[in-house]
N, C-alpha and C positions, 0 to 999 in steps of 0.2 A: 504494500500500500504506500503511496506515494506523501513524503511526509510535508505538510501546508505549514509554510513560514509563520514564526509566530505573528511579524507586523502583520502578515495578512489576515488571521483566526482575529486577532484584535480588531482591526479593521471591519471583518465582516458582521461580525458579534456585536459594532458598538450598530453599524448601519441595519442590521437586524430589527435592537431594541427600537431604535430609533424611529423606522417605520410604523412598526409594531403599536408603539405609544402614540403614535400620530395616526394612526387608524383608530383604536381602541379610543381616542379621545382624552385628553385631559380635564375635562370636566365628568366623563362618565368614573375615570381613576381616583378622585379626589373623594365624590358624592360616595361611592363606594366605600372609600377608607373612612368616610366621616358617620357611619353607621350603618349603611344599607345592605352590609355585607352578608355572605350567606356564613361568615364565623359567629354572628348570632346563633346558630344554630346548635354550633359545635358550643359555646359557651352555655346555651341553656344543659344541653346533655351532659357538660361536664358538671354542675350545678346539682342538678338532678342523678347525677349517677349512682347515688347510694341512696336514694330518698326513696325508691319502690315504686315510686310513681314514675319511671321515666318514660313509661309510653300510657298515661292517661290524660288523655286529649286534654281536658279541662282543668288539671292541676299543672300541667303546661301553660297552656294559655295564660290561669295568673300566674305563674314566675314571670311567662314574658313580662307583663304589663309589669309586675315587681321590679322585673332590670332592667328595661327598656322604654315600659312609660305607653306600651301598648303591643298589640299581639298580630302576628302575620301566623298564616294558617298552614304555610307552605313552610315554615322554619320549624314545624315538628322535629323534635330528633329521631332519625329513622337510620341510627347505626344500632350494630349490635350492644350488645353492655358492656364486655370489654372495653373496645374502641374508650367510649368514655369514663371509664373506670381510671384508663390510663392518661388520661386528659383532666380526670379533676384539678390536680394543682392549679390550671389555669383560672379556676372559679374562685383561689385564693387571693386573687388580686383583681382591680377596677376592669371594666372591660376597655377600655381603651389602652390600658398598659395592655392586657391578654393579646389585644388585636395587633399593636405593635410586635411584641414578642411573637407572635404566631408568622407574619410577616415577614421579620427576620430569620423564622426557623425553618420555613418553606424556602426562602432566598438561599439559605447554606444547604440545605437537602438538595435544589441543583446542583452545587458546588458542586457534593462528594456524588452524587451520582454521577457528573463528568468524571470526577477521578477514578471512579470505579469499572467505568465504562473503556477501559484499555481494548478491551478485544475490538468494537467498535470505531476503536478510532477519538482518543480525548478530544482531537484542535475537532472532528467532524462532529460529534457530540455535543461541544459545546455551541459551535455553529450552529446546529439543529433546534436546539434550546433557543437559543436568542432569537431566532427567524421564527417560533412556534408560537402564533398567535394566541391559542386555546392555552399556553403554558406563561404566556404573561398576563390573559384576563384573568387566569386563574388567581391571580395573588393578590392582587387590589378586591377580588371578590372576598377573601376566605375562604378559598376551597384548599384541598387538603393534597392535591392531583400530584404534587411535587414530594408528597410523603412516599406514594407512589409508585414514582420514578426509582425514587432512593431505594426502599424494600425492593424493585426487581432489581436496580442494579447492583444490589449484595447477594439477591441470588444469583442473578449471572457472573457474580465475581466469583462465587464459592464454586460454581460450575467449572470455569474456564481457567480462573488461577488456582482455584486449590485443589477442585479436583473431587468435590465432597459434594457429593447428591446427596446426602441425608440433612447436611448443615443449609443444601438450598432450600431442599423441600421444607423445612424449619421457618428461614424468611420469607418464603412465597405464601406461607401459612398467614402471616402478617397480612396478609395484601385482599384479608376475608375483612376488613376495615370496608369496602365496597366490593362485596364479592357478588355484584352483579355484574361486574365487567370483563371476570374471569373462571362465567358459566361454563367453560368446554376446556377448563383446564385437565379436568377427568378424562377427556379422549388424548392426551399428549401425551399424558401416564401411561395408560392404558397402550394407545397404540407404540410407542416407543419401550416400552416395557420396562420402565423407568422407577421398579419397586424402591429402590433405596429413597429415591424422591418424593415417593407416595409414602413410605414410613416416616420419612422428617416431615411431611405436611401435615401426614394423621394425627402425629405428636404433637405438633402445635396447632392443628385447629384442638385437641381434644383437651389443651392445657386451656386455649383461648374459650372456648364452650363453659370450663371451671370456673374462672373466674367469672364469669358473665353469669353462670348462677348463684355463684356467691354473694357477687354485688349487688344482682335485681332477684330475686330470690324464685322459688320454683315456677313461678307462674307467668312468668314473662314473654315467655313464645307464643302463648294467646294473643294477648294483645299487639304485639308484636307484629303478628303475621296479617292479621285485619287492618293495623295503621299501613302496612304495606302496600295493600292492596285497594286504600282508599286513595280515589282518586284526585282527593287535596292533594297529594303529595307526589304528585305529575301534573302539575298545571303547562300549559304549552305544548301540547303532544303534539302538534305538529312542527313545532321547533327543534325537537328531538335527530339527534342527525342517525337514524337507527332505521332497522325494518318499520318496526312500531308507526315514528313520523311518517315513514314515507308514506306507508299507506292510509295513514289517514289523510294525508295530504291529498292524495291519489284520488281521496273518497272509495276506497274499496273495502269490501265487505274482511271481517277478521280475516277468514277463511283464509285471505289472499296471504297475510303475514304469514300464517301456518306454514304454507306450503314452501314461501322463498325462507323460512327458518329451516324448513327441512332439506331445502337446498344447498343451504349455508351449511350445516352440520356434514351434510354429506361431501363439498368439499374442504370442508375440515382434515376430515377423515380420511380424505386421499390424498390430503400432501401430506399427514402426520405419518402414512403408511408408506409413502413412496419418497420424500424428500429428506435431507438430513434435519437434524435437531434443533439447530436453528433459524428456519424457514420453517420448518411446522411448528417450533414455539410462534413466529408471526405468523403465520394463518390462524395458529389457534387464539390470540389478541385479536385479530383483526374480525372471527368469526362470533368469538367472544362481545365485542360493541357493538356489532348490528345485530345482536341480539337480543342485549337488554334489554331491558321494559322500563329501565329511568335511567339517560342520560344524556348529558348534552356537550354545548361545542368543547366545555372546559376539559373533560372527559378525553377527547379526543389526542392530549397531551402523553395519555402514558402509552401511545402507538409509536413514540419516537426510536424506542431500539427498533420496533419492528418495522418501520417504516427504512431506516438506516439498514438493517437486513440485507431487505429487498431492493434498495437500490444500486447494490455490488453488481459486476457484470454477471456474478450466475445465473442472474434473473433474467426472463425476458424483455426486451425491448418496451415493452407495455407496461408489464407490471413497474418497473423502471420509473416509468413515465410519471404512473400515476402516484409511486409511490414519493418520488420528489415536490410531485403537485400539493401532494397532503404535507409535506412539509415547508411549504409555501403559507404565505397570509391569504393570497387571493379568495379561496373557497372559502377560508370560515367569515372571510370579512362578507362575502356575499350573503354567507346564511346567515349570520346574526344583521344585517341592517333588513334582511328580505324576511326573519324571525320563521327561516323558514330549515328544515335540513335536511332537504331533498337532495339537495348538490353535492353536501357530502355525505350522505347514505347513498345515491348511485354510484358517487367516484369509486364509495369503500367496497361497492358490490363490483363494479368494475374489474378493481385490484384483486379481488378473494378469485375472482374468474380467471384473471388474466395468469396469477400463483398455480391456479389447481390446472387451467390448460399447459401451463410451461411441464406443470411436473406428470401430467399425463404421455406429451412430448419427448419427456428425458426417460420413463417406463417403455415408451415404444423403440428407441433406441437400443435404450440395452437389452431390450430384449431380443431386437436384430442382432445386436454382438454377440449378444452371447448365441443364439442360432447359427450368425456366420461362422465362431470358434468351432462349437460340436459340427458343423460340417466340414470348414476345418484339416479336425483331428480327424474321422474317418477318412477324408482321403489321404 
């Protein structure tokens, strides 16, 4: 890999941000920081994390009003117990110091994920970060997308530099903090036969599960799973840059999502079975978000290793393509001023196409080779 001058990584990184915050706006940056953020959210749940009530709609509602002077309906906290268990400290201090701090701690969380991101490339890494519009709305929001990044890129370091699938599967376990956006992680296991990875995950989803009953006590997964599924807590479904959006966008009946879900899974499945380890970890991220059922542009941030992937020449010309596109501002600036996330849900169904056609293409190969060989050796 051809190594990029440092003047130039600085260079590119400052013109990055620079776009970046002049699309995003500096009045939407500011209003954000000055309360409107979605770390409300996180701040009520770390608040509430030992209080039993963390998912009773109405004893939420007055904390909000308690800390913030009035209630928004969408700032429910809809993590699991842990997550907040582990975030109480922040409820020790004012909420504007918490949102400074949280701030800061998301800013250095990219830091070390570039540092840890060696297999990928640190100067293209960090390039990729700074040009990732979804990865700088995220921070003036309060979103957490940059915790994220960090937990996979300690798993991928544990992969690649150390060598230890059970210490990965351990920090990927972490990454159940939003584990709707890593629904088909079970097929990468599964089809890659990657037990030692599935025993460190086991381990700490099954530590992360303990504590989360400890703190909110037996009865939590009730409420829990009903606040999930209310539909306060998806407003904008057609902003959604996922199956879900698009087809309501579409106007088409559920049915339609079902089938392109089952589409997606199924070329999940066939690059996780036919391509190496890391192009089927990015197909399985990449099948993973357009399949969720809540999420949006900020979301689309922890696609950066996978997107950096598929951009190496192993890839097709396509996938390539698109896969540089999604690392571009262009699309998500279109879908958040058009509130709409059509453009990047077909780009991502695009790219999952363009992946499972390459690595159909590289199956039909070898399996010419290997026929040309055994004929060959007979003659």
């Amino acid at each position: 890999m051809q190594r990029i001058p440092l003047t130039s990584v600085l260079l590119l990184c400052f013109v990055g941000i620079l776009i970046n915050a002049a699309t995003v706006g500096p009045w939407r940056i500011s209003s954000n920081f000055r309360g409107y953020s979605d770390f409300r959210h996180l701040y009520t749940g770390a608040t509430l994390a030992t209080s039993g009530h963390l998912y009773d709609v109405d004893f939420v509602l007055a904390t909000q009003t308690e800390l913030f002077g009035g209630t928004t309906r969408s700032m429910i906290p809809i993590r699991l117990p842990f997550y907040y268990a582990f975030l109480s400290p922040l409820a020790k201090v004012p909420f504007k110091v918490g949102q400074r701090f949280w701030l800061g701690a998301m800013t250095l969380a990219i830091g070390i994920f570039v540092g840890l991101c060696s297999g990928l490339g640190r100067a293209r890494t960090a390039i990729a970060c700074c040009w990732s519009w979804p990865l700088l709305w995220s921070l003036p929001q309060g979103q957490d997308v940059a915790l994220l990044l960090l937990l996979m890129g300690a798993g991928l370091w544990a992969i690649y530099a150390r060598k230890n699938w059970w210490l990965a599967g351990l920090l990927f376990s972490l990454c159940l903090i939003k584990f709707n956006l890593f629904l088909l992680f079970p097929l990468l296991i599964i089809g890659k036969r990657k037990w030692r990875l599935a025993g460190g995950f086991l381990t700490g989803a099954t530590c992360l599960m303990g504590v989360s009953f400890l703190v909110a006590g037996w009865e939590w997964p009730r409420p829990y799973v009903s606040l999930i599924f209310d539909p306060h807590e998806t407003p904008g479904l057609g902003a959604m840059p996922n199956l879900r959006g698009l087809v309501v966008n579409l106007h088409g009946p559920r049915g339609v999502e079902y089938v392109f879900s089952l589409a997606v899974i199924g070329m999940v499945w066939w690059v996780v079975r036919h391509r190496p380890f890391g192009v089927a970890a990015a197909a399985t991220l990449l099948g993973s978000v357009l399949l969720s059922q809540h999420a949006y542009i900020h979301d689309y941030a922890i696609l950066i290793p996978a997107l950096l992937t598929l951009t190496r020449s192993a890839s097709g010309a396509l996938a390539r393509f698109c896969a540089l596109l999604l690392l571009l501002p262009v699309p998500y600036e279109i879908s958040f001023y058009r509130l709409s996330g059509t453009v990047l849900a077909v780009l991502l169904l695009v790219l999952m196409t363009a992946v499972t056609w390459e690595s159909r293409n590289r199956r039909t190969l070898s399996l010419q080779a290997e026929l040309q060989s055994r004929g060959g050796g007979q003659t």
